[in-house]
ChimeraX commands (.cxc) that place a marker at each C-alpha (Angstrom):
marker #1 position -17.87,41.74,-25.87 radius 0.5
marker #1 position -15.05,38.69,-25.97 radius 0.5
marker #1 position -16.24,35.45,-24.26 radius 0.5
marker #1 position -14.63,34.42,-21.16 radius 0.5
marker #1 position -13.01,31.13,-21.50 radius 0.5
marker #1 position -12.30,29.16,-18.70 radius 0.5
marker #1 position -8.89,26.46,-19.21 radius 0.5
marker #1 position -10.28,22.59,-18.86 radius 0.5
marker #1 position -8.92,20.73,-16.48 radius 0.5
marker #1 position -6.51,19.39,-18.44 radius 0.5
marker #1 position -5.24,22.60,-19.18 radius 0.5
marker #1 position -5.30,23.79,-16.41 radius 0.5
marker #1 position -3.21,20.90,-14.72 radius 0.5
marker #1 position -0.78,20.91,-17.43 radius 0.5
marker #1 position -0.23,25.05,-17.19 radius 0.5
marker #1 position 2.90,25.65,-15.73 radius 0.5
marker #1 position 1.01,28.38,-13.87 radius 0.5
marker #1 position 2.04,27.51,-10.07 radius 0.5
marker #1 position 0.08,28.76,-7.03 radius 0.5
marker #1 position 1.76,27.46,-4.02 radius 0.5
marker #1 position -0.73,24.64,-2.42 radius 0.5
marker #1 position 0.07,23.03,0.53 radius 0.5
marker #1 position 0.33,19.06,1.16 radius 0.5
marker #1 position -3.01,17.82,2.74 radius 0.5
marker #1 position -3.57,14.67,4.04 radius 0.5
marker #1 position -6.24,12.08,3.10 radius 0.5
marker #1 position -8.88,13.81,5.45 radius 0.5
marker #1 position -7.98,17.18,4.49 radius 0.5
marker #1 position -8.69,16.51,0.96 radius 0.5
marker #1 position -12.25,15.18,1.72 radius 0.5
marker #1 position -12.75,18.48,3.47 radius 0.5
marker #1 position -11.64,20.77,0.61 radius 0.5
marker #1 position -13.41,18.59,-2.05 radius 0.5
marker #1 position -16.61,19.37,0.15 radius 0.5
marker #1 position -16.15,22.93,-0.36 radius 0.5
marker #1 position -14.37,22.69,-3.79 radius 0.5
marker #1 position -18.01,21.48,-4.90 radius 0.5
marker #1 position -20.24,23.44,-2.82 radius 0.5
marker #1 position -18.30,26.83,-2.43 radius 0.5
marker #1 position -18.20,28.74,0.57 radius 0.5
marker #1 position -20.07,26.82,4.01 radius 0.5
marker #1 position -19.96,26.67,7.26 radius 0.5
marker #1 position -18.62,24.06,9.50 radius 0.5
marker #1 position -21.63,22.42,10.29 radius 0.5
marker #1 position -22.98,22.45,6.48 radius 0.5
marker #1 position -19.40,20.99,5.35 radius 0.5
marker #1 position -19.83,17.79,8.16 radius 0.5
marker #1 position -23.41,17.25,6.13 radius 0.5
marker #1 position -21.76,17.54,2.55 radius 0.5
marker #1 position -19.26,14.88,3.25 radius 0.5
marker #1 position -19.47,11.32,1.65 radius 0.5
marker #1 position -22.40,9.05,2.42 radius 0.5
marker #1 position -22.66,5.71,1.72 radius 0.5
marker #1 position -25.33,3.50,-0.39 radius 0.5
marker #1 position -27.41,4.03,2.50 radius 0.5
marker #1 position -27.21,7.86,3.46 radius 0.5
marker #1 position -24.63,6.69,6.31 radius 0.5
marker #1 position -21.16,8.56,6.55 radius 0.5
marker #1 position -18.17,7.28,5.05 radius 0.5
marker #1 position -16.04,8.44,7.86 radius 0.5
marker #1 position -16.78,8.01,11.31 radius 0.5
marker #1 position -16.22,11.61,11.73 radius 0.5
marker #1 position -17.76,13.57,14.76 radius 0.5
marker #1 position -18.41,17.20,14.28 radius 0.5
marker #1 position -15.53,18.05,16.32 radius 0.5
marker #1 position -12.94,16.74,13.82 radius 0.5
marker #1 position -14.50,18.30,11.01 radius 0.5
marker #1 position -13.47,21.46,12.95 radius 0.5
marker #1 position -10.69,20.45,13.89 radius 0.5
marker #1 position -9.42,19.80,9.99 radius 0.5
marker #1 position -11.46,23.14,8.65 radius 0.5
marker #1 position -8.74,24.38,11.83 radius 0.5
marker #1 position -6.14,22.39,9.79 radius 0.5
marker #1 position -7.21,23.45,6.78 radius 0.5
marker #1 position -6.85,27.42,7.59 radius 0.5
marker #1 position -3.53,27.18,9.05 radius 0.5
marker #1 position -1.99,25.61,6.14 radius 0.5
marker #1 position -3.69,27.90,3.84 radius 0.5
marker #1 position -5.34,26.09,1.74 radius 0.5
marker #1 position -8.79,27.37,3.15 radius 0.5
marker #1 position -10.28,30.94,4.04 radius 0.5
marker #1 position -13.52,32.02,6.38 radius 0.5
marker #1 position -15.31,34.59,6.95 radius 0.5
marker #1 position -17.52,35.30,9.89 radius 0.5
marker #1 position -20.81,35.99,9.47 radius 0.5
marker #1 position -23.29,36.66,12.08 radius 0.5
marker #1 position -22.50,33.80,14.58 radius 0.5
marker #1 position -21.10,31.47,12.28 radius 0.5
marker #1 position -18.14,31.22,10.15 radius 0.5
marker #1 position -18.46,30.66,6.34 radius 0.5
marker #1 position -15.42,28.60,5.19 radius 0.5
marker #1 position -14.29,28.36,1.36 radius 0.5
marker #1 position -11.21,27.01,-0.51 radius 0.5
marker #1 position -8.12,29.25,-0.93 radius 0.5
marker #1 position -6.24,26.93,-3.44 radius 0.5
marker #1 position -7.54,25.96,-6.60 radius 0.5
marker #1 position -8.27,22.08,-7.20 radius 0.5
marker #1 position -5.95,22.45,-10.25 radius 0.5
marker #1 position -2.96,23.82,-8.18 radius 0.5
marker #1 position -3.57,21.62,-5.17 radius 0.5
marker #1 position -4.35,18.23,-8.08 radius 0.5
marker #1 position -0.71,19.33,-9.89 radius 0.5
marker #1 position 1.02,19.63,-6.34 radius 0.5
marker #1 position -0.04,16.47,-5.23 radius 0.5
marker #1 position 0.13,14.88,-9.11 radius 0.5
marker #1 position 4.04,16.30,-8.90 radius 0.5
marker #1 position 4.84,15.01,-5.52 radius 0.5
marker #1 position 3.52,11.37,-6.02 radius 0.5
marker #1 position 6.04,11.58,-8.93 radius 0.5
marker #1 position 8.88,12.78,-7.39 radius 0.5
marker #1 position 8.50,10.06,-4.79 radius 0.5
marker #1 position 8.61,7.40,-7.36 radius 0.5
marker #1 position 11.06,8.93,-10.11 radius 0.5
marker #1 position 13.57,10.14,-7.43 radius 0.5
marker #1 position 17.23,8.85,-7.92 radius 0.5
marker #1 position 16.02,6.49,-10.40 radius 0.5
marker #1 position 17.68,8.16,-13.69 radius 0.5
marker #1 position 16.07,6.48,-16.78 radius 0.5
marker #1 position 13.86,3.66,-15.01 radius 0.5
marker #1 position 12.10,6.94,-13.66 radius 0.5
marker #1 position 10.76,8.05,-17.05 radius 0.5
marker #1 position 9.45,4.24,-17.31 radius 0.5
marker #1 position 8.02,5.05,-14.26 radius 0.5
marker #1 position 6.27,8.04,-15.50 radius 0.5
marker #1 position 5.24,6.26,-18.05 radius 0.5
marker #1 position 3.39,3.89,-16.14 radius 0.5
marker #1 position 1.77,5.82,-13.90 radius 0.5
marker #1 position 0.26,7.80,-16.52 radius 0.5
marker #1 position -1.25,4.69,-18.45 radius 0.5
marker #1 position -2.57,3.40,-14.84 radius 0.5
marker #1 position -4.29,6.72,-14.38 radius 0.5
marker #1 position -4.95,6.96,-18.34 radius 0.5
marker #1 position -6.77,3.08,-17.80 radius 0.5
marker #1 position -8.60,4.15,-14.16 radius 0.5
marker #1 position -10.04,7.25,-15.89 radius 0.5
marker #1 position -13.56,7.83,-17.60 radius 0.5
marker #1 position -12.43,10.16,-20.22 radius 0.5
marker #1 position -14.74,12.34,-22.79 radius 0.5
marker #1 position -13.90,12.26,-26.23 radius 0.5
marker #1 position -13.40,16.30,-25.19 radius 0.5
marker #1 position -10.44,15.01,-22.70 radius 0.5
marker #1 position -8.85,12.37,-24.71 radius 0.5
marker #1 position -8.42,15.14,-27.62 radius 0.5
marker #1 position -7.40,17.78,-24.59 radius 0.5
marker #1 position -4.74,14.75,-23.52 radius 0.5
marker #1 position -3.32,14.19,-27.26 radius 0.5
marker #1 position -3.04,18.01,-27.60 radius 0.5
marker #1 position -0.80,18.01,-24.20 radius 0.5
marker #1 position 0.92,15.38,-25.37 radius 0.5
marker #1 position 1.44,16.78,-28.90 radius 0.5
marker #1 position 2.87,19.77,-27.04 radius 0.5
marker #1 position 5.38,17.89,-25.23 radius 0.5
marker #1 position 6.67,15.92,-27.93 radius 0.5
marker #1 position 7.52,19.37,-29.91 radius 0.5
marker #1 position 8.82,21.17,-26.75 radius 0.5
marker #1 position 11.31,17.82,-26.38 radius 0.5
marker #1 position 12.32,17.85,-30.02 radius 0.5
marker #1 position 12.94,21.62,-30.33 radius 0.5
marker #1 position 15.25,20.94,-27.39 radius 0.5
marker #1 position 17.54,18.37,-29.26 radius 0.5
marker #1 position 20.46,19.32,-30.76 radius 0.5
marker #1 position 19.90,19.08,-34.83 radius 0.5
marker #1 position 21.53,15.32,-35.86 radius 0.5
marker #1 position 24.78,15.70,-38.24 radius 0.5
marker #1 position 24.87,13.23,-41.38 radius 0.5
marker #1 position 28.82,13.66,-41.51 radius 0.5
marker #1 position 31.55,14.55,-39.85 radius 0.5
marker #1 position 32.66,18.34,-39.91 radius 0.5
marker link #1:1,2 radius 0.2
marker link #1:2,3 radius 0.2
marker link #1:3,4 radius 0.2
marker link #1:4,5 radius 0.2
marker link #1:5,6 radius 0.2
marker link #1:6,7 radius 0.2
marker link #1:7,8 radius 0.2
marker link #1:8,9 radius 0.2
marker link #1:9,10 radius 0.2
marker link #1:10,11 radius 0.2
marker link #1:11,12 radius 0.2
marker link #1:12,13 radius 0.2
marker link #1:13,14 radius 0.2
marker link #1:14,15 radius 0.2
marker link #1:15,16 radius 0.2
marker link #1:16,17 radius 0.2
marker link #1:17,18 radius 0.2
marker link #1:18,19 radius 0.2
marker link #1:19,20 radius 0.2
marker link #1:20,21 radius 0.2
marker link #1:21,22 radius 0.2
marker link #1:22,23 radius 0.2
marker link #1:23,24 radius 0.2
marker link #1:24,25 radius 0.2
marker link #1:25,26 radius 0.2
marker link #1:26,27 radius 0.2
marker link #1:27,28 radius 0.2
marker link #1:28,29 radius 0.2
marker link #1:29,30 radius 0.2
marker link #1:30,31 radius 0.2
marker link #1:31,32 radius 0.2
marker link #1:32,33 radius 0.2
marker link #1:33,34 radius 0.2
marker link #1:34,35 radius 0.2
marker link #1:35,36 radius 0.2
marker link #1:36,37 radius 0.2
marker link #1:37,38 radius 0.2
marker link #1:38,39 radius 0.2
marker link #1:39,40 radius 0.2
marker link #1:40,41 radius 0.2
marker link #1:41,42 radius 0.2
marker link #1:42,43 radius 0.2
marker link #1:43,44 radius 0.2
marker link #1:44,45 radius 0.2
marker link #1:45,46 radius 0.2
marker link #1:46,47 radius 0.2
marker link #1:47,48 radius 0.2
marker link #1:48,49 radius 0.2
marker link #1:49,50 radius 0.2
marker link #1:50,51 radius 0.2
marker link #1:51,52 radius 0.2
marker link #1:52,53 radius 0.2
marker link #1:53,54 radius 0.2
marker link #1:54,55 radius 0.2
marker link #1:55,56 radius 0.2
marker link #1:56,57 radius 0.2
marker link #1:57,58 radius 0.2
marker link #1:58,59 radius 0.2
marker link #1:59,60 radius 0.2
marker link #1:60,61 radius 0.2
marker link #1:61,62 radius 0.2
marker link #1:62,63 radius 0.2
marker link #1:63,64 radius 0.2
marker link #1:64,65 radius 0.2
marker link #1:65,66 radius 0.2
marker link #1:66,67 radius 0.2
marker link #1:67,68 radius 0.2
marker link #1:68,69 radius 0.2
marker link #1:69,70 radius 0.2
marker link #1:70,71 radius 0.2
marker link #1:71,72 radius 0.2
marker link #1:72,73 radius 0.2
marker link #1:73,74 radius 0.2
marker link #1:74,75 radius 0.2
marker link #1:75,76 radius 0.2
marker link #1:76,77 radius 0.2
marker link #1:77,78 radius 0.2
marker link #1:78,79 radius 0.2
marker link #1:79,80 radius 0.2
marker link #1:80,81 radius 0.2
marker link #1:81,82 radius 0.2
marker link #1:82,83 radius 0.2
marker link #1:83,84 radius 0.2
marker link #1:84,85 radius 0.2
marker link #1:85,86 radius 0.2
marker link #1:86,87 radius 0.2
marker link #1:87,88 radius 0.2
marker link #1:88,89 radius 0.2
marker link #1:89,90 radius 0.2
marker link #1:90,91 radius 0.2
marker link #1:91,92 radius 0.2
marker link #1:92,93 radius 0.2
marker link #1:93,94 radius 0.2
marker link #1:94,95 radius 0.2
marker link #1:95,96 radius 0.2
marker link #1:96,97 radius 0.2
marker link #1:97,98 radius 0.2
marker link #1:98,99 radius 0.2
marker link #1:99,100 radius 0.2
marker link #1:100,101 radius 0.2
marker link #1:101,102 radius 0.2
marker link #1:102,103 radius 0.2
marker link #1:103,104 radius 0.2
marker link #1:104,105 radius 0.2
marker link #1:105,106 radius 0.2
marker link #1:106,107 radius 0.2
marker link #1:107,108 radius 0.2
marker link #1:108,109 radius 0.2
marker link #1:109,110 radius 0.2
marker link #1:110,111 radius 0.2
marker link #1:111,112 radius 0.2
marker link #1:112,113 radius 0.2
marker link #1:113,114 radius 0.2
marker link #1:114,115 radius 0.2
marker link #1:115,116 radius 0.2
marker link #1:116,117 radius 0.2
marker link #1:117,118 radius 0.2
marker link #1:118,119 radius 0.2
marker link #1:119,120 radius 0.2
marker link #1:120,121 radius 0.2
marker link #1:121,122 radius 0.2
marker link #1:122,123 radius 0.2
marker link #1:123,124 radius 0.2
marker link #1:124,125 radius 0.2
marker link #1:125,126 radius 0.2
marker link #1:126,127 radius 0.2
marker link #1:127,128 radius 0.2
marker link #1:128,129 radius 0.2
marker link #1:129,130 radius 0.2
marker link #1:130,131 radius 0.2
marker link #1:131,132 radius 0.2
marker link #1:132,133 radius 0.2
marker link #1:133,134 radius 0.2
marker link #1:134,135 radius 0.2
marker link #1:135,136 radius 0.2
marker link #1:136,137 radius 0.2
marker link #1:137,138 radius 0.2
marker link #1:138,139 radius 0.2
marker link #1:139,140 radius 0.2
marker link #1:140,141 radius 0.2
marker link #1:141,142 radius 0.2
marker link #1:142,143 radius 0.2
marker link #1:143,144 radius 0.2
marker link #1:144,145 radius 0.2
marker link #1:145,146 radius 0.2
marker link #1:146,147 radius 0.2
marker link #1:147,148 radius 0.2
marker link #1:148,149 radius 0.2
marker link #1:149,150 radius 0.2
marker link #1:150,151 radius 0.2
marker link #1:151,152 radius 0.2
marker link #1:152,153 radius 0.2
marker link #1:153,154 radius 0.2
marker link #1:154,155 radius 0.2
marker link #1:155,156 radius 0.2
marker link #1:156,157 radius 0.2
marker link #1:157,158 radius 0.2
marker link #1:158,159 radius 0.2
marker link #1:159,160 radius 0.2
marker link #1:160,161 radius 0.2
marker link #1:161,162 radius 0.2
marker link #1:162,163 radius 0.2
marker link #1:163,164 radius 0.2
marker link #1:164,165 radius 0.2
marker link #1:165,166 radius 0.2
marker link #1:166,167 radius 0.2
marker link #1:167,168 radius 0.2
view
């Protein structure tokens, strides 16, 4: 029987696989990270999940109501399911981390890089050493990042024109 094998984040970000995710804002992520993490829950189960402090207190000052009110959110921009069971409503992500990460990854990009012409690949540069320098990285994702890289670098090359040594 073949072993299933699951792409690594990495992978998985740099796929050019796209499932449409929508744009989320700040307090919609920390909704859909809840259930990213936990898998399916219901409403009142995702307002206990979210972030605590060093002291057990919430991060947000979040009633119960506006946790509902983003799961609400959340469903109408598709980027979360429920189900109803019994009484209650179960809710779970309906867009991967990796698709919603590379949406949000590509977007941050495009807003800096637009219009820019060759200060944006600088740009790009940048941004991935500040994200290369903020990250703890295994020795398993620094060799997945080189790969990536590797990849990129023959993809670019193998679309340049071949380099004359005269003239024909």
């Amino acid at each position: 029987m073949p072993t299933l094998r699951y792409p690594s984040p990495v992978e998985a970000v740099m796929s050019s696989a796209s499932e449409p995710a929508p744009a989320l804002s700040p307090a919609e992520w920390e909704v859909i990270k809840v259930l990213w993490e936990r898998g399916p829950l219901a409403a009142r189960d995702v307002f206990a999940a979210l972030p605590r402090d060093g002291r057990g207190r919430p991060v947000h000052d979040w009633s119960y109501r506006t946790v509902k009110t983003l799961l609400s959110r959340l469903v109408a921009k598709g980027a979360i399911d429920y189900e109803q069971v019994g009484n209650s409503y179960l809710y779970r992500a309906a867009v991967s981390q990796e698709a919603m990460t590379r949406q949000e990854v590509g977007g941050v990009l495009d807003r800096l890089t637009r219009h820019t012409g060759a200060a944006g690949r600088r740009i790009v540069s940048t941004v991935l050493a500040q994200f290369l320098g903020d990250a703890e990285l295994s020795d398993e994702e620094v060799r997945e990042l080189k790969a990536a890289l590797d990849r990129k670098r023959t993809a670019r090359d193998a679309k340049k024109p071949p380099r004359g040594r005269g003239r024909a």
